[in-house]
N, C-alpha and C positions, 0 to 999 in steps of 0.2 A: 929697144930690146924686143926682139922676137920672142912669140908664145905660140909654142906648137900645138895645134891639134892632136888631140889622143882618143885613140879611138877604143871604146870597150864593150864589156859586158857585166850586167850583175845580172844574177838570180831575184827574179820579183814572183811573188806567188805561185814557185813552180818554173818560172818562166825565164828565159834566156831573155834580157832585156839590152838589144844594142841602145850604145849611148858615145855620142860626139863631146870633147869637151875642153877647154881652152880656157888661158887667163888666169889671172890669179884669183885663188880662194879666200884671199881677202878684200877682192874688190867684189863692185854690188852685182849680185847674180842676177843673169839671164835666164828664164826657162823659156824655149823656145822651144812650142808648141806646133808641127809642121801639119799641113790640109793634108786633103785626097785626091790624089791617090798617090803622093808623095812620102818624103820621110825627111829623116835627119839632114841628108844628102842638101836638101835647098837651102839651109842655113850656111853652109861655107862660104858664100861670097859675108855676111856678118862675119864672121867669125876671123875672116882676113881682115879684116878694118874695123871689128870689136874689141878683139882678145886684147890689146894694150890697155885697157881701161873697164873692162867687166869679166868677171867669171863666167865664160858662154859653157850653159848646157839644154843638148839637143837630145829628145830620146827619141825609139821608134817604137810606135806604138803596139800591139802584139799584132799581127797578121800584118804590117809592113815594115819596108827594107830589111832589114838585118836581124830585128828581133824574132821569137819562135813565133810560126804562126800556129797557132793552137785549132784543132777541128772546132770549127761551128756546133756539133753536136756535145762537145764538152765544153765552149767557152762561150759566153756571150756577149757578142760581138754590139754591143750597145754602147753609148756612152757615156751612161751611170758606170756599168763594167770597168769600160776604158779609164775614165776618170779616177776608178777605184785605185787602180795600177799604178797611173804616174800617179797618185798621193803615197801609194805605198812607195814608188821609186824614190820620189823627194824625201819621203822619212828615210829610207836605205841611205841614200847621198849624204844623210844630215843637211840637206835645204831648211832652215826654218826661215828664212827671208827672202822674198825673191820679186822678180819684175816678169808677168807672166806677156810673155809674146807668144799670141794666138793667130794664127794665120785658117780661114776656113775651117776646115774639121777640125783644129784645134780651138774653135771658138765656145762651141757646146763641150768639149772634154774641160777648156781652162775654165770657163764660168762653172762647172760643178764645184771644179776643185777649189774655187775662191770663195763658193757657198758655204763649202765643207769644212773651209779654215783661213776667213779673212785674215786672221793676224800673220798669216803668211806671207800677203800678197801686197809688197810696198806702191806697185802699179799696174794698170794696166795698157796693155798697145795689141789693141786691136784692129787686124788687117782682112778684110773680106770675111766677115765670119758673122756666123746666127748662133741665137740664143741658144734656141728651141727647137724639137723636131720638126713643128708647122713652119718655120721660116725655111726649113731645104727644100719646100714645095715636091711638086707630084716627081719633077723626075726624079727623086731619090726613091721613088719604090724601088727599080730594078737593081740600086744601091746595095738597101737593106735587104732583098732578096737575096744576092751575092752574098751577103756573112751568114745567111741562113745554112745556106748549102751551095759552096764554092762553086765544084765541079758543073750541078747540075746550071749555073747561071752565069758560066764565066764568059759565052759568046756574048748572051745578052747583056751585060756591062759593058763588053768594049765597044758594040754598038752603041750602046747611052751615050758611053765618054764622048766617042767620035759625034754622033749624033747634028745634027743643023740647029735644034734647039738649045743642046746643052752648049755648045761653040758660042750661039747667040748671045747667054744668058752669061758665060765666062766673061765675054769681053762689053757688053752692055747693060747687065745687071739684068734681074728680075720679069723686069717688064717687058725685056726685047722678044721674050717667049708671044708677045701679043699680036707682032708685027710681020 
């Protein structure tokens, strides 16, 4: 039996929140939690070869893919913030149960949220992803710069992204910044 992808929106604090979602609602949910500078969108190959057996849901966080991205100078682009949002998303959904799949930037958003309300979180599957601000090490200043004030920092991010270090550091981990 086929389970289609449906693709929406709800209103979260003001906020147009796109959300991918698939499977039955009485099978055991997925929240899956997508890195940076991605979204929702890299969950679909799961979701092709999940949806028979889990309730897959995908959000995008505010300022990526589909959902609003809010000015920097009215929202704060943090991940106490962020974290605020999908827990309010999951109370909107009615999630009270779920299996948190954190990939990268979704590793500091999911560990908030699992702080904020263990009896939510039946597991965890964690994929490339840090606790803590200190674990994204120094090249994420020009990161956190970018949500400060998009426009004035939006050259200098794509050089980051592009960058020989951050390349290094993607496909070698941490340490290859040394070599």
């Amino acid at each position: 039996m086929e389970h289609p992808t449906f693709y929406r929106t709800i209103q979260i604090d003001g906020l147009s929140i796109f959300y991918r979602e698939a499977g039955s609602k009485d099978a055991p949910t997925l929240l899956l939690l997508h890195g940076f500078p991605s979204s929702s969108r890299m969950f679909e190959p799961l979701f092709a070869r999940l949806s028979d057996r889990y309730h897959l849901v995908a959000p995008d966080y505010p300022g990526f893919g589909h959902s609003d991205w809010p000015d920097p100078k009215q929202f704060d682009y943090t991940f106490e913030h962020i974290a605020s949002v999908m827990d309010d998303f999951t109370k909107a959904m009615g999630l009270s149960r779920y299996t948190l799949y954190m990939q990268d930037y979704g590793g500091p958003v999911g560990f908030r949220m699992a702080l904020a309300h263990p009896e939510r979180v039946q597991a965890l599957i964690v994929q490339d992803a840090v606790a803590h601000n200190e674990g994204l090490g120094p090249i994420w200043a020009t990161r956190q710069a970018f949500w400060t004030d998009r426009p004035a920092h939006e050259e200098a991010l794509r050089k980051n992204l592009m960058s020989f270090a951050a390349t290094m550091t993607r496909i070698f981990g941490p340490m290859s910044a040394h070599f």
